[in-house]
N, C-alpha and C positions, 0 to 999 in steps of 0.2 A: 442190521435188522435180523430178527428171528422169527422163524414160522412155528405156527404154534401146531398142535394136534388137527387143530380144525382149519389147516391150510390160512389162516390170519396172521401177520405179520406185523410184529411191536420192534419197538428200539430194544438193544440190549441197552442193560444197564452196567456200571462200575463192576457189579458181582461178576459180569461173564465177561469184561474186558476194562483192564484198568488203562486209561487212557490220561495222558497229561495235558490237561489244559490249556498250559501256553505254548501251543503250538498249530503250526499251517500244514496240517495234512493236501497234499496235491495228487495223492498218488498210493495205489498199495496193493499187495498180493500176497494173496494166498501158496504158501506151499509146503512141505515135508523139509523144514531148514535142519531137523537132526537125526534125520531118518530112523524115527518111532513110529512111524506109519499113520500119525497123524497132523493134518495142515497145522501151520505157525504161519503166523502173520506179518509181513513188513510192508511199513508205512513210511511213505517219504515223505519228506519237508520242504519245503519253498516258499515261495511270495516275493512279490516285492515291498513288505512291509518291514522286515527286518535287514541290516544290513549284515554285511559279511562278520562270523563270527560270534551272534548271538546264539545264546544256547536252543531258543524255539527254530532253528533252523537242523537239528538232530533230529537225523531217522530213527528209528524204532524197530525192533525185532519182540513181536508177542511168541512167546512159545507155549502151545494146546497143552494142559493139563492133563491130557486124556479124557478130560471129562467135560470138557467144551468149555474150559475158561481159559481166556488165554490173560498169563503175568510176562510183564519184562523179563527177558532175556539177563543172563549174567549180565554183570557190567564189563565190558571185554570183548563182547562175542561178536560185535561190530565195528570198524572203525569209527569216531567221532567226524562226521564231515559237516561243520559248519555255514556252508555255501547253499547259492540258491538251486534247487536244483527241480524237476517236474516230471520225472516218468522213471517204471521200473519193468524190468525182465528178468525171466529167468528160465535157465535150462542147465542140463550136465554138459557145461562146454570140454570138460575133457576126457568122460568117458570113465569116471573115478566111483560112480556109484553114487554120486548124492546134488546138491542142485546149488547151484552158482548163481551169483548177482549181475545185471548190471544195472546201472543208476544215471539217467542222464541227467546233465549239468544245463543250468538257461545263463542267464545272464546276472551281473550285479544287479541289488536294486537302485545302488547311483548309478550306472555306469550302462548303460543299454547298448548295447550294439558291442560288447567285449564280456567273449565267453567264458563262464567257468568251467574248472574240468569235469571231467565224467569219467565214472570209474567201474573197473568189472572186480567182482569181492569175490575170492575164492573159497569155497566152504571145505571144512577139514574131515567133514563127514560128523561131525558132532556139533555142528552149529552154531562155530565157530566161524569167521569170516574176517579173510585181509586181501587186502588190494594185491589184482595180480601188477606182475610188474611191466616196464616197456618192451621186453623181452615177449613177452605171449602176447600184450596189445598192447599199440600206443594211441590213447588217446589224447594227445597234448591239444591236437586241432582237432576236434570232432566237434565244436559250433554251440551255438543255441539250441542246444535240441527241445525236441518237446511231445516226441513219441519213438518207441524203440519196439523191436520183437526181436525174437528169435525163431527161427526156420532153416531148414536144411535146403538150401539154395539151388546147388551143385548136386543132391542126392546122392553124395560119396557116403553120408552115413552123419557124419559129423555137423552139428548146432550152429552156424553163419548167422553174423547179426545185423540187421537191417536197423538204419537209423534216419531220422530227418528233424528238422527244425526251419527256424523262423531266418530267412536270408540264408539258408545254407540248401545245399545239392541233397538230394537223398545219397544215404552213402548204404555200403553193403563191406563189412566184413567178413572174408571168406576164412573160416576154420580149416588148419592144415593139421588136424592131427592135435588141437591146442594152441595152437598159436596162427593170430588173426593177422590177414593185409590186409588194409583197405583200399577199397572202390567208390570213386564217389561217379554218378551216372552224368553222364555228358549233360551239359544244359539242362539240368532238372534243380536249380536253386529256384528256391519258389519261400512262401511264408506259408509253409506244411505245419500241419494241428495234429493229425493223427494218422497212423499205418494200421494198414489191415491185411491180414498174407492170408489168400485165396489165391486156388487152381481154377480161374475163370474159366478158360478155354479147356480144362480137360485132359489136358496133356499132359500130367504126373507130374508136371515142375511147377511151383509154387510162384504167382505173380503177386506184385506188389500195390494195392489198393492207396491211397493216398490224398486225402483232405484236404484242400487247401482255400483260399481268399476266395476264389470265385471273380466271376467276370461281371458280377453285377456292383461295378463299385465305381467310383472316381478315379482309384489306380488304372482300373483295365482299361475303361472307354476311350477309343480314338489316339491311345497311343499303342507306336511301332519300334519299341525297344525295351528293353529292362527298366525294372524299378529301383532305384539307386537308394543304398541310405549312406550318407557321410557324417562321420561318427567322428567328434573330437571336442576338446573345451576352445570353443570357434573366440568365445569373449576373453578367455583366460583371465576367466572368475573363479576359479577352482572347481568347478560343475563341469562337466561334460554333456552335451547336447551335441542332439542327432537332428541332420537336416535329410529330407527325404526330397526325391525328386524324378521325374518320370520323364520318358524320351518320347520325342516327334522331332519327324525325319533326321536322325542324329546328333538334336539338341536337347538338351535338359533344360527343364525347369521345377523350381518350386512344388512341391505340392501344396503346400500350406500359403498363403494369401500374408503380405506384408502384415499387417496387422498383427495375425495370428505367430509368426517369424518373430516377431517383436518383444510378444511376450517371455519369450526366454534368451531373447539375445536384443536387452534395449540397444546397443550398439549401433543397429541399423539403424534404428529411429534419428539417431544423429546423422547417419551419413548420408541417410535419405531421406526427405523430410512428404514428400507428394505420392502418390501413389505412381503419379504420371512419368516418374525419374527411372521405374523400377517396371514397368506395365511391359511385358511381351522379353521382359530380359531372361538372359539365360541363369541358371546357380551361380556361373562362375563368376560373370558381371555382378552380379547383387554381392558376393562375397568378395570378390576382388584379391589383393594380398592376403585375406584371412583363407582362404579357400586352398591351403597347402597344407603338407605333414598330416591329414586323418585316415582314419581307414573307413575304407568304401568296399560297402556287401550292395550286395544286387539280387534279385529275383528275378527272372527268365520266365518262368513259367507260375500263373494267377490261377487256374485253372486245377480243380480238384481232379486228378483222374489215376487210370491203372498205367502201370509198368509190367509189360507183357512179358513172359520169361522164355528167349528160343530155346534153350537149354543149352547153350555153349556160350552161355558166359555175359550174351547181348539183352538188353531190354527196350523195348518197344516202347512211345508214350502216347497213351489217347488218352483224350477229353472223358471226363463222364457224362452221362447227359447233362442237356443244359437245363435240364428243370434242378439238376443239382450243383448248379454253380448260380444260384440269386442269394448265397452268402457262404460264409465263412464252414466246410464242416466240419465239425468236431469229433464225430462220432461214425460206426459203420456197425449194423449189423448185417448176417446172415440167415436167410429165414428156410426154418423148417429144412428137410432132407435137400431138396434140391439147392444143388451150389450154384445153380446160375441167378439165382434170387436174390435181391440187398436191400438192405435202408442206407441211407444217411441223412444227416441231420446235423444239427447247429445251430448258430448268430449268434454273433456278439453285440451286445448294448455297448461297451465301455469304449465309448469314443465322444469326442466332441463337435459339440454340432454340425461345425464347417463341414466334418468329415459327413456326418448323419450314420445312426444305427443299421449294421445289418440284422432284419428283423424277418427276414422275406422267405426263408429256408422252410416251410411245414416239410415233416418228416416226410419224403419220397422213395417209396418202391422202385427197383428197375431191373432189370433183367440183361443177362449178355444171353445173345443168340451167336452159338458155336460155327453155325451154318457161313450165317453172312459176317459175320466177325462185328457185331454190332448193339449197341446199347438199345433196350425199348424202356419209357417210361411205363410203368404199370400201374402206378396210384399215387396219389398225396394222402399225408392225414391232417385235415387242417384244421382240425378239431384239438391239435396240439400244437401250441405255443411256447414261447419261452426260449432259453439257450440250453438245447441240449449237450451236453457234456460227455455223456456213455451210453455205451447200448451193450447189455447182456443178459441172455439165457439163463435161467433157471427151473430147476424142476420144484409143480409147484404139488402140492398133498394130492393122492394118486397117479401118482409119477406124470400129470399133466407139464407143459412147460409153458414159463411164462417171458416173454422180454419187457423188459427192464429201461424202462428212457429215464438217467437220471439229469434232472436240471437246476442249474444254477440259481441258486435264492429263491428254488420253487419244490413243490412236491414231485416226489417220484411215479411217474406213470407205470402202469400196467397193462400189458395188454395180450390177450389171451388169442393164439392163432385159432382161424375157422377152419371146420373141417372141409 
């Protein structure tokens, strides 16, 4: 979108950015990719509509004309990565003068629950970009991801990268000079949507904000152990199918109801013909001999909250309030000067019935008080619905600012802070 003279806001059109059609934008950023001192554009690709190896699953590099239109990049200046993939960063991870990639990987679209890779692109100073190698970072296991930043962690000086996704731990790689370890945070696999890096407490080290499922669901209630997903071709139909499953008092079961189990693995329906065969059984029972050889992720924590940062290296996990956990969040802002202020927001529709939509999330104000070391709700706006997706700042004609609630299969909100 462009702002026009009189602060109004149109679509650009093909003139000011030539964009390709067959493709699933998920993801993009702005920044100085050949340092002319003007922003270029890269847009990431994913979905699970395509599968691996279709050309709509190609990033994009726009490079600024100088004169605010941005054309395709050479052909070259990025590597071709045909995989699914959902979220983009960028910073100078090694201090070379110009601004580096990284691009996290989610999952197949047959194959859920088995991740693709993710990659950090190193810029040559001219706009040029290749994958660094396992020497400076390895990301062979970095997960589902499905949100990334960069932030100086440790405040040696040096860009650390913070990462999280769906069944996997938040992780943190520490920048030594260029070259990344990783940390992934004790018991923090969770099904995480989005990071947000805030100094809550004040203390000059950057803590880690963090989005997740929420405790208003049928995963959370009444159970006292991790969310299980086992991932494998259970029928050995040539599909792979994921069975999920949730714990009380150190049993699993089922989340999905025989019926619905059925739908993708008719199998049972022969082996089990009543409901009353299968009623209070454990996963393991219900799968019996098929219930061996898959791989099994887990979530720990449902519950969208901050990672407290002591400054030596430990992180702390609290809840966010509970008016922001009645669904899924997607998004965080920060409002106005004061840092102890936020939003977030979300839900997702794309579920089936049995499950039911989380729709319940209006966008919530909250505050950390530094004093007591503690969350206060401040407001809802319930005057906005939908799935929110993003939340960002912009300055809007007379240097006013506005935020930005962009949502899913709906229009973009606006909203103008009070004085």
């Amino acid at each position: 979108m462009l702002q026009t003279k009189d602060g109004r806001f149109i679509m650009a059109d093909t003139a000011v950015f030539n964009k390709d059609a067959n493709s699933e934008e998920v993801d993009a950023v702005f920044f100085d990719a050949n340092n002319d001192g003007y922003p270029d554009l890269y847009v990431v690709s994913g979905g699970n509509e395509y599968i691996d190896g279709n050309i709509s699953l190609a990033d994009r590099l726009y490079i600024n004309n100088k004169a605010g239109h941005f054309l395709p990049a050479a052909a070259g200046s990025i590597p071709v990565i045909l995989t699914n993939k959902t979220c983009v960063a960028v910073a100078d991870i090694d201090k070379d003068g110009d601004s580096d990639i990284f691009i996290g990987g989610f999952a197949s679209a047959r194959a859920y629950g088995y991740a693709q890779p993710s990659y950090l692109l190193l810029n040559d100073g001219k706009g040029n970009f290749s994958p660094a190698t396992t020497s400076v970072i390895n990301l062979n296991e970095t997960g589902m991801l499905t949100a990334a930043s960069f932030t100086d962690i440790n405040k040696d000086g040096w860009q650390d990268l913070v990462v999280a996704g769906e069944w996997e731990p938040v992780k943190i790689f520490i920048n030594n000079h260029g070259v990344f370890k990783e940390t992934a945070l004790p018991q923090s696999t969770g099904l995480w949507q989005t990071l947000f890096i805030t100094d809550i407490n004040g203390d000059g080290y950057p803590d880690i904000m963090a989005g997740n499922w929420g405790h208003n669901s049928k995963l959370y209630a009444g159970k006292d152990g991790p969310l299980k997903l086992y991932v494998k071709d259970f029928d050995k139909n040539g599909s792979v199918e994921q069975v999920m499953a949730y714990t009380i008092n150190g049993k699993e079961y089922t989340f999905l109801a025989k019926d619905e189990l059925e739908r993708e693995m008719p199998v049972l329906k022969k082996a089990y013909l009543t409901y009353s065969e299968v009623a209070g059984q454990t996963v393991q029972y219900m799968f019996y001999d098929l219930f061996k050889d898959y791989k099994e992720l887990k979530a720990e924590v449902l519950g969208s909250s901050i990672f407290i940062n002591d400054g030596k290296g430990g992180f702390a996990r609290k809840d966010l309030p509970v008016a922001t956990q009645l669904a899924p969040v997607f998004a965080f802002g920060q409002l106005g000067g004061n840092t102890n202020n936020y939003l977030a927001a979300g839900n997702f529709y794309g579920v089936i019935p049995y499950e039911g939509r989380y729709d319940a999330l209006c966008p919530t104000l909250f505050s950390y008080n530094t004093t007591t070391a503690q969350f206060d709700r401040q407001s809802v706006l319930p005057n906005i619905g939908g799935e929110i997706r993003d939340a960002k700042w912009i300055t809007y004609a007379g240097g006013q600012k506005l935020l930005l609630l962009a949502r899913n299969n709906d229009d973009i909100v606006f909203l103008r802070p009070t004085k």
